[in-house]
N, C-alpha and C positions, 0 to 999 in steps of 0.2 A: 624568456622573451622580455621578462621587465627589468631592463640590468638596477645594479646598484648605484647610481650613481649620486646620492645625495641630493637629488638637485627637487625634492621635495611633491608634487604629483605626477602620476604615470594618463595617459590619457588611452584607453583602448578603443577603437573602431567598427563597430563591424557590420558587414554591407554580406548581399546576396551577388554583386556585379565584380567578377575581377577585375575591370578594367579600373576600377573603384580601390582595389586591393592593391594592386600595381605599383600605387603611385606609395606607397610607405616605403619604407629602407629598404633595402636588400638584408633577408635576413631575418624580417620582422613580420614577418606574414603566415599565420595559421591558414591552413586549410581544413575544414571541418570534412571531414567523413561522416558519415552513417553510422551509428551508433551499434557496434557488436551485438548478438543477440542476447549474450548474457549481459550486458551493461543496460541494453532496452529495457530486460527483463528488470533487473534492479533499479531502476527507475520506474518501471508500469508499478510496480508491486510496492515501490514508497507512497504514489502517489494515491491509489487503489483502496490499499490498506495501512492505512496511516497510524492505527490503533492498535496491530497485531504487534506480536512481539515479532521483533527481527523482522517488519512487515509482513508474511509469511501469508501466502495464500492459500487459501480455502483449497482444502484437496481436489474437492469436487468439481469446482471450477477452474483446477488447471489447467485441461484441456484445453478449454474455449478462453481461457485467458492468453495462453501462448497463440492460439489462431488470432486474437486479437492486436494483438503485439506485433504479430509478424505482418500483421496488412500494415500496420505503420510504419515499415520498410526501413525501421532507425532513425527515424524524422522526429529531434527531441520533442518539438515544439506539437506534435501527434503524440507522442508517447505519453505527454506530459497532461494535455488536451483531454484525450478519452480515459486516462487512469482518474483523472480527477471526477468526470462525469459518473466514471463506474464506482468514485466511492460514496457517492449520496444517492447509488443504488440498491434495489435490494439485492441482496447477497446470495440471491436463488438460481439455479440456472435457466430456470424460464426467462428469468429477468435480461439475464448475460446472453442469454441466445438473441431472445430479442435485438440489445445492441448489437451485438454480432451479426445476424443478418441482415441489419440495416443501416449499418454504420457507414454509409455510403451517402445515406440518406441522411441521418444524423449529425454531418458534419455542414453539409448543404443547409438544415434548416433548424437544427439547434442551438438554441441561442447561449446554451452554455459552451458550445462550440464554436462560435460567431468570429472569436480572436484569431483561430486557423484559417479560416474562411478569407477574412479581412484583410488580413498578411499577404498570404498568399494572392487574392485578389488586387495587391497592392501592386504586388509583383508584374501581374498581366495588366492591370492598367498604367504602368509606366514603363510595358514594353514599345519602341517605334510602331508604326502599322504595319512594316514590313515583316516583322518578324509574330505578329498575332494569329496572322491565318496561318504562317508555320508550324506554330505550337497546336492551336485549336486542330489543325489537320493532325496531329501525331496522336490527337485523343480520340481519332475516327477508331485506332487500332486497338487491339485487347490489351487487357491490364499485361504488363509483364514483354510484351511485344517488343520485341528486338529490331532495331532499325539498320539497317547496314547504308551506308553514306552512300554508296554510288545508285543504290535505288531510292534514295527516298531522295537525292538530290535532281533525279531523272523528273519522279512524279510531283515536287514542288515546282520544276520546271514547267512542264507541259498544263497544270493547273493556273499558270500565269502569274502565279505570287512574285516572280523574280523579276528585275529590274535592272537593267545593263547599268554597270559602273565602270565606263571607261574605255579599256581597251582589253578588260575580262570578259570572258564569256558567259554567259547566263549561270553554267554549271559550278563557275569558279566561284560566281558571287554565290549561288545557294549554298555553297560549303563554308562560305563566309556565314550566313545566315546561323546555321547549324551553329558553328561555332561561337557564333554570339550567344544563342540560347545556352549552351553548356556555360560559359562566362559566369551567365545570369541565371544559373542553377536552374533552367528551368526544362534542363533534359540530363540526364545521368550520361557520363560516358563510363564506355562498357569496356570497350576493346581496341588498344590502338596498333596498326602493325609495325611492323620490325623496325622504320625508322621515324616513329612518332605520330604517324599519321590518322585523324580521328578514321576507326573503320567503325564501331556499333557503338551504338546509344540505345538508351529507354526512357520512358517518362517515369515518373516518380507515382504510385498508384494515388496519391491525395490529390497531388498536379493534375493527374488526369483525371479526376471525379468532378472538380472545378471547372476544369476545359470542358468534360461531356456537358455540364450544365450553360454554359454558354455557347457551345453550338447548338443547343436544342432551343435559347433564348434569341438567337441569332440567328436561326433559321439555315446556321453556314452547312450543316452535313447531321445523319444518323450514322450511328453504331449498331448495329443488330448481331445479337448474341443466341439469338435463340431463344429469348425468355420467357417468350408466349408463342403461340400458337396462334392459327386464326389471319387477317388479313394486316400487312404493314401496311400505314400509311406512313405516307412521303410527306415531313414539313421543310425538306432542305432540299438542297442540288445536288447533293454528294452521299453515294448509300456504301456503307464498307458493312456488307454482311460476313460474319466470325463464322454462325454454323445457323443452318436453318433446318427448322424441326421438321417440316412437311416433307413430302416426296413432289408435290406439285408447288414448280418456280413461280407460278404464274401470282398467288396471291399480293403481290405491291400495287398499292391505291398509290398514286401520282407518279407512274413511272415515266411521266410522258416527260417532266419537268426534269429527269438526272440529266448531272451534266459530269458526273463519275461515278463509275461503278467497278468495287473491286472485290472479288469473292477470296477469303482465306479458307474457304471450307471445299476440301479436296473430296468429298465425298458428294456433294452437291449434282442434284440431277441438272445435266447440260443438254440434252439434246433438243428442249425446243427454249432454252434458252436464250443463245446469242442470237438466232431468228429473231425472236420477242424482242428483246434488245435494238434488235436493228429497225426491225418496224417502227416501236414506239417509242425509241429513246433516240431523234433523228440530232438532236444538238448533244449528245456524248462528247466531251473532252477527255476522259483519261475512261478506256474499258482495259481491265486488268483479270484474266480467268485463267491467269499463270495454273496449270497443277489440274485440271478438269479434262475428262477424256473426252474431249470435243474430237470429232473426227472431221468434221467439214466447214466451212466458212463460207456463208451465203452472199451469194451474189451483194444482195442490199448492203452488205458492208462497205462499200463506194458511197452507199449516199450519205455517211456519216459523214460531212465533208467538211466538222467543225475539229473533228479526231486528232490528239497529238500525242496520243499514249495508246498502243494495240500491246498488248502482254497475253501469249498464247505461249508460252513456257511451260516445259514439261507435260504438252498434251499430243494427243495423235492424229493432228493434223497431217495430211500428207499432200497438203497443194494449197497455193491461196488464189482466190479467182480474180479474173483479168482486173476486176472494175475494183481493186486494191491500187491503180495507179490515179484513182478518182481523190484520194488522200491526200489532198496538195498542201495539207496544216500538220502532216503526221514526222513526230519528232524524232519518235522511238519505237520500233517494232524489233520488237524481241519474240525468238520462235525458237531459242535453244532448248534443245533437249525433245522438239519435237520430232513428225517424220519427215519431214520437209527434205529433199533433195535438191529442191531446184526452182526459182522465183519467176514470175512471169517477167517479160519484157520490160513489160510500162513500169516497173517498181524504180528505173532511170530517171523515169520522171517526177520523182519526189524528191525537188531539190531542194526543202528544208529536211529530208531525213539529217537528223544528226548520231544516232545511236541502230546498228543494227546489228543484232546479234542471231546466229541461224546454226553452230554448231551443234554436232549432234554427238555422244560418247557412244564408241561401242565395242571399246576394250576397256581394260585394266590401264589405268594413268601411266602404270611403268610401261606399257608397251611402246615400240615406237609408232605406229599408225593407231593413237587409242581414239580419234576423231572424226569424223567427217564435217565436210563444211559445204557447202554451197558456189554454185558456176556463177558470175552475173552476166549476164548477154551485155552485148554492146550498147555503150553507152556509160560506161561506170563513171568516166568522168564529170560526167554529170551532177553527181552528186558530192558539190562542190563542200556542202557544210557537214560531211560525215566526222564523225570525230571519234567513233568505236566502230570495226568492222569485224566482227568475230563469227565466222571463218571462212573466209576465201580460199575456195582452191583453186591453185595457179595453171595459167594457161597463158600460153600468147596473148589472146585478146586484149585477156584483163589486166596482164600484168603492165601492157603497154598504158594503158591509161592509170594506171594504179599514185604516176606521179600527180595524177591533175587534184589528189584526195589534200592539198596542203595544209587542212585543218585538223589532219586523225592526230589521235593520241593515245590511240589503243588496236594494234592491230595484230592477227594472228592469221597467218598463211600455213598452208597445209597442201600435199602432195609435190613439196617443192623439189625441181630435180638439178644438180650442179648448172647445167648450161642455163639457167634463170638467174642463178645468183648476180650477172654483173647487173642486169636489169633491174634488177631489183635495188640491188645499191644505188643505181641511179635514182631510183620513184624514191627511196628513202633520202636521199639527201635532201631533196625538198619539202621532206615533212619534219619541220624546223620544231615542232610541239609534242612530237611522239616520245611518250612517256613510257608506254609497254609496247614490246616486244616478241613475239611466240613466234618462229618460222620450225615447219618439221618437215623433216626431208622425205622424200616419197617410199626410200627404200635404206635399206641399213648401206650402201655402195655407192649412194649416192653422197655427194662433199660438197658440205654445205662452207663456201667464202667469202664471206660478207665485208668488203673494204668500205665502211661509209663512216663518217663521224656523227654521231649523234647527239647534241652537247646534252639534251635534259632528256635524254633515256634514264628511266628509274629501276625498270625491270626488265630484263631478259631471261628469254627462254630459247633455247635452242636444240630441235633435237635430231640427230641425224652426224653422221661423220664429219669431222673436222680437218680440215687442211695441215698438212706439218707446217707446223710453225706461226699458226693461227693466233696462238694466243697473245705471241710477242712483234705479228705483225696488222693484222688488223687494228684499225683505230677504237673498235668496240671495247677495244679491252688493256687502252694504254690510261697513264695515270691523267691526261689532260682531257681524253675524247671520254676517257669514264670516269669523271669524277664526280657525278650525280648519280652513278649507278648505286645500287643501292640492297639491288636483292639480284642472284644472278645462279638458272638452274642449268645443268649440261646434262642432255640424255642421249646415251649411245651416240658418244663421239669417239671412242676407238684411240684415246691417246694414248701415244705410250713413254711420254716424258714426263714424270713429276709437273703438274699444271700449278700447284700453288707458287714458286717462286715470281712466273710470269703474272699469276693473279693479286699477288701480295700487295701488285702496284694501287691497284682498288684499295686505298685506304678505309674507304666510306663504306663498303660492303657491309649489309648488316643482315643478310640472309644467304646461304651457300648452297648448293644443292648438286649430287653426283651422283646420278642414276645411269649404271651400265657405261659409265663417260672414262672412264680409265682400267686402263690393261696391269698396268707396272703391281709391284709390289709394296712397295713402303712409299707412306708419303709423312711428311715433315713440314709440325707447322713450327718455324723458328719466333726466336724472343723480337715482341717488335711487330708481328705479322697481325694483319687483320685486327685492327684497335675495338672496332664498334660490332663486328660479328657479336648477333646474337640468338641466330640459329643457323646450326652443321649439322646436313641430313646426308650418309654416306651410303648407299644404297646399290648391291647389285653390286658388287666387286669382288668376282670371286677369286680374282689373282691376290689381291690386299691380304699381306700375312704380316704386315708392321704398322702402326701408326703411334706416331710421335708427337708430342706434345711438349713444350720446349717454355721454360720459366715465363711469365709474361705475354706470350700468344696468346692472341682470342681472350684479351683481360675481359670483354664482357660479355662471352658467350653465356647463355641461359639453359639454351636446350640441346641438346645432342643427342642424334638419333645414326644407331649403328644398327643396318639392316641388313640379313643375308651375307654376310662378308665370311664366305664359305671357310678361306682360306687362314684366315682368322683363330687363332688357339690362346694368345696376351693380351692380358688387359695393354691397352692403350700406354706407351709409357710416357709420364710426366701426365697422366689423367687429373691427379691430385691439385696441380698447379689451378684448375678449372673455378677458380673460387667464388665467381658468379654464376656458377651453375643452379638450374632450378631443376629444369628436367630432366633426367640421363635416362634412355631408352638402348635395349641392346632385342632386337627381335631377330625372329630366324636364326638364331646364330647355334653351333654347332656344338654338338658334345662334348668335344674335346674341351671345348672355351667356358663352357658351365663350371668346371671345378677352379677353373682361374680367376671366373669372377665372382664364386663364393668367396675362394681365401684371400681375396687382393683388400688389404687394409688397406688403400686411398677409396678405393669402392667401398667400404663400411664407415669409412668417415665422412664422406660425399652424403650418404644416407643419413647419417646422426645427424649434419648439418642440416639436411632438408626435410628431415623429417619422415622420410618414406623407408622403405623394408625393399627387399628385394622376391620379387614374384617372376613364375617359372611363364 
């Protein structure tokens, strides 16, 4: 990075803000990682034991030295911080425990600590305000806590931290928000999908001991972990209970004052809770009991009427009552994976819904009806600001109103049957922002023909029979209507022509998927074909007895998943070519094909490359 160039000093930079980082050469910019664990360790253990030979740590204390180590999550300026505290300690493990279980608290209020503190507090006071209550709210959750972007961009919404810019929508800018914090290091990203897109983040366990101390200074929200027993008081607006010790919900002192309440603890007694809730907690903005086997929803939930977050996911609800159309602030109700069959009427009348989701699983994903989803009574169009509808079963009624939705951007239809399909193309062409896709045909006979253009489609799904000649005449799937497509699954479509030549046109594709979707034999991906693929799931073909892989195809596939392909006895040939492979999965596959993929040397050098062994 410091070339040669005579010209006498080097000048180096370094900042926590990319957008700070940015501005230097192309070329010239380190990005710091998290420090390996054996590199922390060699670093705890200079700093620790300074006088050892070879630094060398006290046997006794290796234990608690590496639990030590590993809460500093590779954070030099931590590793660096507590090794140094622990060497003008005593060298006993009472001592070491000590720090160890309080090293939470030691970083908070030790002034040989003070410098971590300081920095880091540097950090959050010269974040905007926009983006404080963002951070501070992501330390309500447990240490280690995994965020996935489309929910915690829902419940930064509905909490009101967001702020229109322009001609964005609320959710667009909170993803902006997000994405500033990660900038400005002050959220980890985790996981992005197939074509770059932030999906999971964490905070950084120091990050977040700092945040807990300033919302408990700022009155902004609690954290409850269960730590104590006995009655919670309430100093904030905002309660995110982890796990609570009792069997009786009732003991919270100031429940009257929440203005969110989100439970992660799935074992949690529910039955006279959301009552209690509803009673006492009459200005609630975000109630979140995703995962709780609530069975019924009391009337007094209408009188929440300041409500813009209902999350009853994954429990056994099986009806919501009338006075849920009393919700005229309610953003997002989400009830997937509950029992819910069917919504009352008045739920038309919540024209700020923007996010509803109400599918329910109750098959196996491969199957083709593995869903159910929900009727809405007349009046859908109503619901002019919906921007997620997961899952609508198709009917006359609805489908006719289904164009008046111009703001969705995520929709998934279900029991759909041929003579719907032109309808349906029509409601989609005026949904100019729809980003995902899912339509599943009612019956394996039924032909699903979908002619509409969608320019900023990113995902489809589609599952049910395809029309001959589908792939090279629909607009779904030509180079110009899909060139934002991006990820694209086929289930039980019944082709019997080679589909990837017509596909190949998707240059941009970077996720593949074929479940039960092709009859034929061989299929062939040529040199040139599919540039950004980075995961081919081949799944459920039991006619498939050839696949080909051709010099330069799929230069950047990663993962490849070969499932059930009954007919199947050759390794794949030109597999070898695969030289960005991470993953290679071969399941279900048959007897015969075991002895091929023992002895195939491009499969044993595929493994020496990555690292992995082969397992039955």
């Amino acid at each position: 990075m410091l070339t040669h160039n005579d010209k006498g000093s080097r000048l180096i930079i370094t900042t926590r803000e990319g957008a700070v980082a940015a501005h230097a050469s192309r070329g010239h910019t380190i990005t710091l990682e998290a420090l390996p664990e054996d590199k922390a360790w060699d670093l705890f253990c200079k700093k620790a034991f300074p006088r050892e030979t070879n630094h060398e740590c006290h046997a006794e204390l290796k234990p608690l030295s590496e639990e030590i180590v590993s809460k500093c999550k590779g954070l030099p300026l931590a590793v660096v911080s507590v090794g140094s505290l622990l060497c003008v300690c005593e060298k006993t493990m009472e001592e070491w425990r000590r720090v160890n279980n309080q090293l939470s608290w030691e970083i908070n209020n030790n002034s040989r600590l003070g410098h971590i503190r300081n920095v880091l507090y540097l950090s959050f006071i010269y974040l905007p305000t926009h983006l404080k209550s963002c951070f501070l709210y992501c330390s309500l959750f447990p240490e280690d806590y995994v965020f996935t972007r489309k929910k915690l961009v829902r419940l930064l919404t509905a909490e009101g931290f967001v702020k229109e810019r322009g001609r964005n929508t609320l959710e667009e800018v909170a993803e902006g928000y997000l994405k500033e914090l990660i900038d400005r290091n002050m959220l980890q990203l985790v996981e992005r999908n197939s074509f770059g897109r932030m999906k999971k983040f964490k905070m950084h366990d120091i990050l977040r001991e700092l945040a807990v101390e300033l919302c408990q200074k700022n009155c902004f929200g609690v954290a409850y972990g269960g730590e104590r027993e006995g009655t919670l008081e309430m100093d904030g607006r905002r309660l995110v209970l982890h796990k609570l010790m009792t069997d009786n919900p009732e003991p919270v002192y100031g429940i009257h004052q929440l203005r969110t309440f989100i439970t992660l603890d799935n074992s949690m007694p529910s039955f006279t809770l959301l009552p209690l809730l509803c009673k006492e907690s009459r200005y609630l903005t975000v109630l979140e009991l995703s995962g709780l086997p609530i069975e019924k929803v009391p009337d007094a939930i209408g009188d929440l009427f300041n409500l813009r977050h209902l999350g009853l996911r994954d429990s056994k609800v099986k009806m919501l009552p009338r006075s849920v159309e009393k919700l005229s602030n309610l953003l997002t109700l989400d009830l997937s994976g509950s029992d819910i069959h069917g919504l009352p009427s008045g739920i038309v009348k919540l024209k700020k819904l923007r996010h509803l989701f109400a599918e329910r699983h109750i098959k196996g994903f491969r199957q083709l009806a593995y869903c159910s989803g929900v009727h809405i009574p007349k009046g859908l169009g109503n619901l002019i600001n919906l921007q997620t509808l997961q899952a609508l079963e198709a009917h006359d009624d609805s489908l006719r109103l289904l164009g008046e939705l111009r703001q969705l951007r995520s929709l998934r239809l279900l029991n759909v049957k041929g003579i719907y399909c032109g309808c349906i193309s029509e409601s989609l062409a005026r949904m100019q922002y729809l980003s995902f896709l899912d339509v599943n045909a009612s019956d394996e006979n039924e032909v699903l023909q979908l002619n509409v253009l969608l320019p900023n489609l990113q995902k489809l799904t589609l599952r049910g029979r395809l029309a001959e000649g589908a792939l090279d005449e629909s607009p779904l799937f030509q180079a110009v209507g899909g060139q934002n497509l991006y990820e694209l699954s086929l289930f039980w479509s019944q082709l019997r022509e080679d589909p990837l030549p017509s596909l190949s046109r998707l240059s941009n594709l970077t996720y593949l998927q074929f479940t039960r979707a092709y009859r034929g034999e061989q299929l062939a991906f040529l040199t040139g074909w599919f540039p950004k693929l980075k995961i081919l799931s081949l799944r459920d073909l039991p006619n498939l007895n050839r696949l080909e892989i051709q010099y330069c195809a799929m230069a950047s596939l990663e993962n490849l998943f070969l499932t059930n392909l009954s007919s199947m006895t050759e390794v794949p040939a030109g597999i070898e070519f695969l030289t960005s492979i991470k993953y290679l999965g071969f399941h279900q596959i048959s007897r015969d094909f075991l002895p091929s993929l023992r002895q195939c040397s491009a499969i044993q050098g595929i493994m020496s490359r990555v690292g992995c062994s082969l397992r039955d």
